[in-house]
DSSP file (Angstrom, degrees, kcal/mol; ACC not computed):
  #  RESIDUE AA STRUCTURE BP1 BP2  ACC     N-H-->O    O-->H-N    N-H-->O    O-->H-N    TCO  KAPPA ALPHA  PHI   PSI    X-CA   Y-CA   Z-CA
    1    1 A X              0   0    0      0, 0.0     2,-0.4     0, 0.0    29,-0.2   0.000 360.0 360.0 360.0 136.8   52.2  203.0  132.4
    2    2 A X  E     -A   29   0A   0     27,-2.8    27,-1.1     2,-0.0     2,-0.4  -0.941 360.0-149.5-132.7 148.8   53.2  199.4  132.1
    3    3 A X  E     -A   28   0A   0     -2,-0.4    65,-1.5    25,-0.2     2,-0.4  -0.943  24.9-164.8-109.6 134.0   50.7  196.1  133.7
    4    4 A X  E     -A   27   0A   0     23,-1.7    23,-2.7    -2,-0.4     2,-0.8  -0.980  17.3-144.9-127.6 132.4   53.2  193.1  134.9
    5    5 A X  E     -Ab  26  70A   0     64,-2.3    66,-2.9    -2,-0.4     2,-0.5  -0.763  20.8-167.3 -83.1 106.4   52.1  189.7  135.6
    6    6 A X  E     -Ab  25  71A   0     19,-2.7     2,-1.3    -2,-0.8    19,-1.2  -0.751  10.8-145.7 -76.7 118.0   54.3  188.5  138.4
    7    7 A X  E     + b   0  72A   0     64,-2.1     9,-2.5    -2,-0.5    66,-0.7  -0.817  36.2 152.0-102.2 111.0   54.5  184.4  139.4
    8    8 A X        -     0   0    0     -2,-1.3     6,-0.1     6,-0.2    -2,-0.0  -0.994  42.5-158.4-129.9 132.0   54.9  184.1  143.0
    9    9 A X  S    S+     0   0    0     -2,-0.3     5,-0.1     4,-0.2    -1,-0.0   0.547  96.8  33.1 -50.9 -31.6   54.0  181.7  145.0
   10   10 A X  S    S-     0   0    0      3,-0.6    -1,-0.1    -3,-0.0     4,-0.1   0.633  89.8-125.5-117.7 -21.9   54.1  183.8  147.8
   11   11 A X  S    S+     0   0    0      2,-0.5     3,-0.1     1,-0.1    86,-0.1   0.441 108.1  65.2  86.8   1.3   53.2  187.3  146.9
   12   12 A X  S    S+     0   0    0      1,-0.3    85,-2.6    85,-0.1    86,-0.4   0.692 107.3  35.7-107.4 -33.6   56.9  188.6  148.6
   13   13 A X  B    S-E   96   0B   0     83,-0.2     2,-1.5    84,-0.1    -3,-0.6  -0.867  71.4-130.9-131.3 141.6   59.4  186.5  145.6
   14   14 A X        +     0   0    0     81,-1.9    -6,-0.2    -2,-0.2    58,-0.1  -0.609  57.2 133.2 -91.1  87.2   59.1  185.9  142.5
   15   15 A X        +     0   0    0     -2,-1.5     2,-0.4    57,-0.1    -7,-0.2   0.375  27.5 111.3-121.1  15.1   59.9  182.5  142.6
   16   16 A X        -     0   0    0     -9,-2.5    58,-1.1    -3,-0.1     2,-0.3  -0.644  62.8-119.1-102.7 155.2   57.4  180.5  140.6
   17   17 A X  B     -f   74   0C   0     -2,-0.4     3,-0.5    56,-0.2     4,-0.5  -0.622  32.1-127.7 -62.4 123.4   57.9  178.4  137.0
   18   18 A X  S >  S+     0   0    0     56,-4.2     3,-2.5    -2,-0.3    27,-0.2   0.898 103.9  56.2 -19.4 -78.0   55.4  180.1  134.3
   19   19 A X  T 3  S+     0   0    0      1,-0.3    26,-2.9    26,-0.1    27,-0.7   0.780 113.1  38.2 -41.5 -53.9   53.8  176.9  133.4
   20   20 A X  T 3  S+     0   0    0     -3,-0.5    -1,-0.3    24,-0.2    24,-0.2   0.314  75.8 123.1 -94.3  18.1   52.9  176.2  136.7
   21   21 A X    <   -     0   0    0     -3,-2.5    24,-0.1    -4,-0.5     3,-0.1  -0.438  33.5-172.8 -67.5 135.7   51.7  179.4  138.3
   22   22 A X  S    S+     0   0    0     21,-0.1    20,-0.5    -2,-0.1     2,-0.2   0.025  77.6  36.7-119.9  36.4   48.2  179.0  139.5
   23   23 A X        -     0   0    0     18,-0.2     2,-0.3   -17,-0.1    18,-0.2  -0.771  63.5-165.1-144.7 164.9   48.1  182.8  140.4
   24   24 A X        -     0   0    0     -2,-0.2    16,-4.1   -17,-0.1     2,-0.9  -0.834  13.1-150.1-145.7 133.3   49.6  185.7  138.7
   25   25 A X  E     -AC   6  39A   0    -19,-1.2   -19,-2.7    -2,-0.3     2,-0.8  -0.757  14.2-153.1 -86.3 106.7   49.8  188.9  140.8
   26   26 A X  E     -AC   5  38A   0     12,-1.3    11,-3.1    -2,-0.9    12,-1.1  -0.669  14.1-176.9 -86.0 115.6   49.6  192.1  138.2
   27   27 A X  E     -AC   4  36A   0    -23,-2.7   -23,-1.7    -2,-0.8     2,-0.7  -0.780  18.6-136.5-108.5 150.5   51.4  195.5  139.5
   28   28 A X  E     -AC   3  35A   0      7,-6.7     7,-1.0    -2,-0.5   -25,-0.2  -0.762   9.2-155.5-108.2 110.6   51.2  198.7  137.6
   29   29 A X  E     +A    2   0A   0    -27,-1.1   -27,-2.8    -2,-0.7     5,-0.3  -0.692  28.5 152.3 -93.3 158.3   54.3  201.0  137.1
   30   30 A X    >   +     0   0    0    -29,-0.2     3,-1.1    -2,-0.1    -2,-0.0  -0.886  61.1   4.7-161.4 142.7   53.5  204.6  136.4
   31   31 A X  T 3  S-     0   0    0      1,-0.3     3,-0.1    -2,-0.2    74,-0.0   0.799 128.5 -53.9  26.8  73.8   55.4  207.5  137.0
   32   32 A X  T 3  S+     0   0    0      1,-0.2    -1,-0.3    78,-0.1     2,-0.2   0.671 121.0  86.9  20.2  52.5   58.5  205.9  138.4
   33   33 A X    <   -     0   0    0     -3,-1.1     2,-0.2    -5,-0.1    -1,-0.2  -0.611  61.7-143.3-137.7-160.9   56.5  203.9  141.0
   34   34 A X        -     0   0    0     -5,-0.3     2,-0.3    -2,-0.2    -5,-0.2  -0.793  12.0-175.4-179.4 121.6   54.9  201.0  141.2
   35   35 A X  E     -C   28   0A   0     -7,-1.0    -7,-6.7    -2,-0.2     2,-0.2  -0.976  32.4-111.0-140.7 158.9   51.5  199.4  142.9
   36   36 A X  E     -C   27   0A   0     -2,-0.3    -9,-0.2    -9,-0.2     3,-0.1  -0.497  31.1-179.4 -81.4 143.6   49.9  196.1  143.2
   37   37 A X  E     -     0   0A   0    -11,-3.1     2,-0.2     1,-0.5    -1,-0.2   0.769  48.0 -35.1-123.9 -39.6   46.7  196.0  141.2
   38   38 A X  E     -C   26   0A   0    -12,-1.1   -12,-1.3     2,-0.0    -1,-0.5  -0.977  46.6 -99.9-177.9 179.4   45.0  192.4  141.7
   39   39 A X  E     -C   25   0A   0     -2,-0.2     2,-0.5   -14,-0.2   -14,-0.2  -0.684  33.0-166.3-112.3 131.7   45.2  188.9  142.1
   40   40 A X        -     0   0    0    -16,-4.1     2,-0.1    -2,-0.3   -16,-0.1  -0.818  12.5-144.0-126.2 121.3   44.5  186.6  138.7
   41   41 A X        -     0   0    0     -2,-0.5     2,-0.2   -18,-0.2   -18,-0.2  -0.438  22.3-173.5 -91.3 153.1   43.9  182.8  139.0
   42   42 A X        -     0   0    0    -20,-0.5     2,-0.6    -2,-0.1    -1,-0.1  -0.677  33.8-122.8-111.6 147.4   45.1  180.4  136.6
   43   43 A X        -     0   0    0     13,-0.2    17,-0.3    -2,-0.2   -21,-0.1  -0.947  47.6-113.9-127.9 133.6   45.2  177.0  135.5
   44   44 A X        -     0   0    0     -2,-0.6   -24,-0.2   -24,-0.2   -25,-0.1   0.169  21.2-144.7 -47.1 165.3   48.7  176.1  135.5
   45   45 A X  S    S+     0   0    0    -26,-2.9     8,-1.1     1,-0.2     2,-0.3   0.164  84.3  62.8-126.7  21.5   49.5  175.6  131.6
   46   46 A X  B     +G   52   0D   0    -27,-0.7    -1,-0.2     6,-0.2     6,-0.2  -0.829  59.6 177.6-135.3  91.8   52.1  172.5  132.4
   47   47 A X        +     0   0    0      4,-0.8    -1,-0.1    -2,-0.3     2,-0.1   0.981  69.3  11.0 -65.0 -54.8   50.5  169.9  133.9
   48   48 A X  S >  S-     0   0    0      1,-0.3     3,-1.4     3,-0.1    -3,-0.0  -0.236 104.6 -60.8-121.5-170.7   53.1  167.7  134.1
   49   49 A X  T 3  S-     0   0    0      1,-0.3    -1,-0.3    -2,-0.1    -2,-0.1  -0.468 123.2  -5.9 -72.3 150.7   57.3  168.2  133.6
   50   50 A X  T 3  S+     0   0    0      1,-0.2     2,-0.6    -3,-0.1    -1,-0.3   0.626 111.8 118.7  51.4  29.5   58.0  169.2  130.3
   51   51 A X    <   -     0   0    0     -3,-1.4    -4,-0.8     2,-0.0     2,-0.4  -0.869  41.0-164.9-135.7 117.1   54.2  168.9  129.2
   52   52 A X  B     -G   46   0D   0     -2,-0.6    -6,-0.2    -6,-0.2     3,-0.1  -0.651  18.6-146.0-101.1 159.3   52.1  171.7  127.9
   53   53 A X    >   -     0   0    0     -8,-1.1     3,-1.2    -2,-0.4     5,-0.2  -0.267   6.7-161.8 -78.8  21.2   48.6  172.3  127.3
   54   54 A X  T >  S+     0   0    0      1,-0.3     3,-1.0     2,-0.1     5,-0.3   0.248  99.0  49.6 -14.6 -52.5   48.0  174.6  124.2
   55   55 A X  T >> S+     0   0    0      1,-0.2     4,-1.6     2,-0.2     3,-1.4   0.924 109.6  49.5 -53.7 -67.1   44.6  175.3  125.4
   56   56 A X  H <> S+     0   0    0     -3,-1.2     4,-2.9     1,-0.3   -13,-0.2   0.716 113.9  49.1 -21.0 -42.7   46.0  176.2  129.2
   57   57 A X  H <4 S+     0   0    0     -3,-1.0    -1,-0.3     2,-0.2    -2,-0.2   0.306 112.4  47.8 -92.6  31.4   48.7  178.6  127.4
   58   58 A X  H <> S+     0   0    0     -3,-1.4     4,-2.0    -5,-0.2    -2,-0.2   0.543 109.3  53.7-112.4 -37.5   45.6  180.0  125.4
   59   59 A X  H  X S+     0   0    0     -4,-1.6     4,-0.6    -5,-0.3     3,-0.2   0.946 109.3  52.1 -45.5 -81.6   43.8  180.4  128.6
   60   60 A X  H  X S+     0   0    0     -4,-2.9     4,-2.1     1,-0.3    -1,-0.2   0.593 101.7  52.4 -20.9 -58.0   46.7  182.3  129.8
   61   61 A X  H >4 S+     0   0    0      2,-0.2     3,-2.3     1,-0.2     4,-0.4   0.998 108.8  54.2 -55.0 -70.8   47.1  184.7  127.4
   62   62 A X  H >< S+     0   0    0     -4,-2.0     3,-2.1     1,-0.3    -2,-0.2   0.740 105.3  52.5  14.7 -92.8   43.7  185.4  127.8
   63   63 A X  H 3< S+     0   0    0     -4,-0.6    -1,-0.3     1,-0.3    -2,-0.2   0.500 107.2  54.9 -54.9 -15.5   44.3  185.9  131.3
   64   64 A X  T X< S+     0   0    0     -3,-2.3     3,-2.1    -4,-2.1    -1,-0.3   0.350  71.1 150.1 -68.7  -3.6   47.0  188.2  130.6
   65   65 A X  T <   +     0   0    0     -3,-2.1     3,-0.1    -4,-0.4    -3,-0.0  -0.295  65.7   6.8 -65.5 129.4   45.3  190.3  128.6
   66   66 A X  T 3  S+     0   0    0      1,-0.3     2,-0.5    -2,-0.3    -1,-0.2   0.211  95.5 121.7  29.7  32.0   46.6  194.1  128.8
   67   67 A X    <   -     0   0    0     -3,-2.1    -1,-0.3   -65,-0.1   -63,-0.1  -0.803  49.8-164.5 -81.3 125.9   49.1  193.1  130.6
   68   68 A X        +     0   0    0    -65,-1.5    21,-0.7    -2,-0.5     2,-0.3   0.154  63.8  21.9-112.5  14.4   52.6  194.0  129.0
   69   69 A X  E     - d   0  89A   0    -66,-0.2   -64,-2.3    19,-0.2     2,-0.3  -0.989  54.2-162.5-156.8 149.6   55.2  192.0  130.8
   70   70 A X  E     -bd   5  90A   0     19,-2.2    21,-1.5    -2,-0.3     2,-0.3  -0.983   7.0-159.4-136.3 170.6   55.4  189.0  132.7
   71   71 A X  E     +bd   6  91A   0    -66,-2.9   -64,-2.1    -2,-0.3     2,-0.3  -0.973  13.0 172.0-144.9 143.6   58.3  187.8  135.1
   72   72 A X  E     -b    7   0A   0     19,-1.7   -54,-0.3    -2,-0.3   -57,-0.1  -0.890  41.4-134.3-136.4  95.5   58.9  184.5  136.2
   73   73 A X  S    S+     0   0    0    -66,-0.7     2,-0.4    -2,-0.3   -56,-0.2   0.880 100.7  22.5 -69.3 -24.8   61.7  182.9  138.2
   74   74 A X  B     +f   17   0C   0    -58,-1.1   -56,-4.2    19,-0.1     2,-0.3  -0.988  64.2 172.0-130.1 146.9   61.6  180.0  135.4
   75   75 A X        -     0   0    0     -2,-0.4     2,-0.1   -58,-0.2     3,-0.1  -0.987  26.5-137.1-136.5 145.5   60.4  179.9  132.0
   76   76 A X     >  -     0   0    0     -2,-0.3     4,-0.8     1,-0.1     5,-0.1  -0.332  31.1-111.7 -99.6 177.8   60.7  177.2  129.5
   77   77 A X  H  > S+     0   0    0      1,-0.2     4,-1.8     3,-0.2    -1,-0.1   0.814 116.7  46.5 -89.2 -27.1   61.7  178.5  125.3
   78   78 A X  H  4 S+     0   0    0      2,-0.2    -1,-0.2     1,-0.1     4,-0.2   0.896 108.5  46.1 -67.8 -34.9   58.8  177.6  124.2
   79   79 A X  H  4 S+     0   0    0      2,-0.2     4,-0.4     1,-0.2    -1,-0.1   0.676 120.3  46.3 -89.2 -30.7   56.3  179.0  126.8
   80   80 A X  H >X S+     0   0    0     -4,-0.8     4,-1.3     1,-0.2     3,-0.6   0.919 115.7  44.0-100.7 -19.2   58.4  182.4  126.5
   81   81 A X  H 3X S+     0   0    0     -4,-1.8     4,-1.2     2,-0.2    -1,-0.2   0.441 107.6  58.9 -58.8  -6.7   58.5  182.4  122.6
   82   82 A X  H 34 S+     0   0    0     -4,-0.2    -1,-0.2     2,-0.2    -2,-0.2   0.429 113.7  37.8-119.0 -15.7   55.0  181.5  122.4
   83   83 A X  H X>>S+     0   0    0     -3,-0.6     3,-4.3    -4,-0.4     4,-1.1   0.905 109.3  59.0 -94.1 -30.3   54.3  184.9  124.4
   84   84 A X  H >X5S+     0   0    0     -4,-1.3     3,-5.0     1,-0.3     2,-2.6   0.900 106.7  50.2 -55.9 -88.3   56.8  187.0  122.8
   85   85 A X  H 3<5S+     0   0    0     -4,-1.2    -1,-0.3     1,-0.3    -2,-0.1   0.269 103.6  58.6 -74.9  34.7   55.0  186.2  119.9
   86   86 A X  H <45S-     0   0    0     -3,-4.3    -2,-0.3    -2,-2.6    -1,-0.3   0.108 125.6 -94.3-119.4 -16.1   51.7  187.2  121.6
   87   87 A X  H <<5S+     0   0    0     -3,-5.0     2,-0.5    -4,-1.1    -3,-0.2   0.718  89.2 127.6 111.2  10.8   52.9  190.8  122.3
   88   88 A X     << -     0   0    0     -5,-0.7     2,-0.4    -4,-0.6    -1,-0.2  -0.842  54.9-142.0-122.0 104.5   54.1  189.9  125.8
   89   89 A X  E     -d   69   0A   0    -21,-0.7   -19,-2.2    -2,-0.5     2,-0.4  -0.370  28.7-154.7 -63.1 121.7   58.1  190.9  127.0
   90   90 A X  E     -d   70   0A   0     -2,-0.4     2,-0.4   -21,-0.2   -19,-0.2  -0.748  15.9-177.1 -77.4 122.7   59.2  187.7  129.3
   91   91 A X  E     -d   71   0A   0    -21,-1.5   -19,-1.7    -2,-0.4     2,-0.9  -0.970  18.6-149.0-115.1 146.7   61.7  187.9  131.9
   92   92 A X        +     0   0    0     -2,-0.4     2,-0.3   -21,-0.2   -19,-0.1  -0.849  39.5 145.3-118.4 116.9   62.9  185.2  133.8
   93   93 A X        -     0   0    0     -2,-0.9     2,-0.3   -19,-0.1   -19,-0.1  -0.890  29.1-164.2-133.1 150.2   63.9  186.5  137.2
   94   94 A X        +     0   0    0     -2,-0.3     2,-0.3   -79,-0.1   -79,-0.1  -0.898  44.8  78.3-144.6 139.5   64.0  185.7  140.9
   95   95 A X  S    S-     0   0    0     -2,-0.3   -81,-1.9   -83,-0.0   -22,-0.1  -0.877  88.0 -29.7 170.9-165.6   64.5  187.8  144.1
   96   96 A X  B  >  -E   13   0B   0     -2,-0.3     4,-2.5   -83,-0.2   -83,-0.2  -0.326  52.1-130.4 -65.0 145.8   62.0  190.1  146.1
   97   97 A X  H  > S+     0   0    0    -85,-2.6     4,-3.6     1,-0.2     5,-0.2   0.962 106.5  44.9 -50.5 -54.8   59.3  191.9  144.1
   98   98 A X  H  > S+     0   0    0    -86,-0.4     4,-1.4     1,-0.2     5,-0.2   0.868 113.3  49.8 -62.3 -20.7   59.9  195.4  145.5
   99   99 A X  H >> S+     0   0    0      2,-0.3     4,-1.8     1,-0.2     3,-1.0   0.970 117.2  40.8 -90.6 -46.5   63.7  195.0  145.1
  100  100 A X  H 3< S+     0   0    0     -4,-2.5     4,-0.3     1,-0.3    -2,-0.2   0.964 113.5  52.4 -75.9 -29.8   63.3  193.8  141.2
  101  101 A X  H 3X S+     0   0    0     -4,-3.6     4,-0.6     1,-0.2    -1,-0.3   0.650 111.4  47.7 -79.5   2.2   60.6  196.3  140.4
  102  102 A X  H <X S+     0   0    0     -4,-1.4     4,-0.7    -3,-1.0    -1,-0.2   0.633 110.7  55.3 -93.6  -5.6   63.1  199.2  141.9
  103  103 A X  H  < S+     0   0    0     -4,-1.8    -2,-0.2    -5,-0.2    -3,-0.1   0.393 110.6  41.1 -60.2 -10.5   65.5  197.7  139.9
  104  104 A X  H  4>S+     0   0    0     -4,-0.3     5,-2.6    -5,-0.2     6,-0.4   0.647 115.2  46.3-102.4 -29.4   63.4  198.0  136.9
  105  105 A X  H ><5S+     0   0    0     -4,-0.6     3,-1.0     3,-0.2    -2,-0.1   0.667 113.9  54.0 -96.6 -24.4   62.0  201.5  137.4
  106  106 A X  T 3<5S+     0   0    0     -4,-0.7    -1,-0.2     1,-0.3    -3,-0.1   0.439 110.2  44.3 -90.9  -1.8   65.6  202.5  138.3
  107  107 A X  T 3 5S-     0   0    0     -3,-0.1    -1,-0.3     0, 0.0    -2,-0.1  -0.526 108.3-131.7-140.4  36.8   67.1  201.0  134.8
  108  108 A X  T < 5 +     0   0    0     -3,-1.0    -3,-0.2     1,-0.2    -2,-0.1   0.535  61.7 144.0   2.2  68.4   64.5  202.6  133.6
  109  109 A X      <       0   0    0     -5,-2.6    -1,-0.2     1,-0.1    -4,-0.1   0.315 360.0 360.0-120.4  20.1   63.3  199.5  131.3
  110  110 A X              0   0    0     -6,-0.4    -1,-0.1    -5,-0.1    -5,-0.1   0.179 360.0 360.0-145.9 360.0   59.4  200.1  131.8
């Protein structure tokens, strides 16, 4: 069983920056499936371009907590080294949720 933090804007694509998600949708894969588990609100951790918040990405983590992935259609190197080394694999992806999580279950990489 794996928890993934999705940013979408929309709740169909994953199509939002990390830094500026003020939602993260979590699904759970288990036994080559996948379901939506709940909504988590945020405060974006980049207020502005190219300016972070340490607290905001402390916040985050937080808010991530058991969660074991996130996916993001952009991520900056800092924001995704700064989870990595918080226990969290980052991907930076964009297309439909269902279509990248059967593309994930199906490449069996959760």
């Amino acid at each position: 069983m794996a928890l993934i933090a999705v940013a979408s804007t929309d709740g169909i694509n994953i199509n939002e920056h990390f830094g500026r998600a003020a939602v993260f949708r979590i699904y759970e894969i288990k036994n080559g499936g996948y379901s939506y588990v709940e909504l988590r609100d945020a405060v974006a951790a980049c207020q502005h371009a190219h300016s972070h918040n340490q607290t905001n990405f402390d916040r985050i983590i937080e808010l991530l907590s058991g969660c074991d992935a996130v996916f993001a259609g952009k991520i900056g190197e800092g924001a995704a080294a700064y989870l990595i080394s918080k226990g969290l694999r980052v991907f930076e992806v964009s297309g439909e949720i269902n279509a990248v999580f059967e593309k994930i279950i199906e490449d069996k990489i959760f």
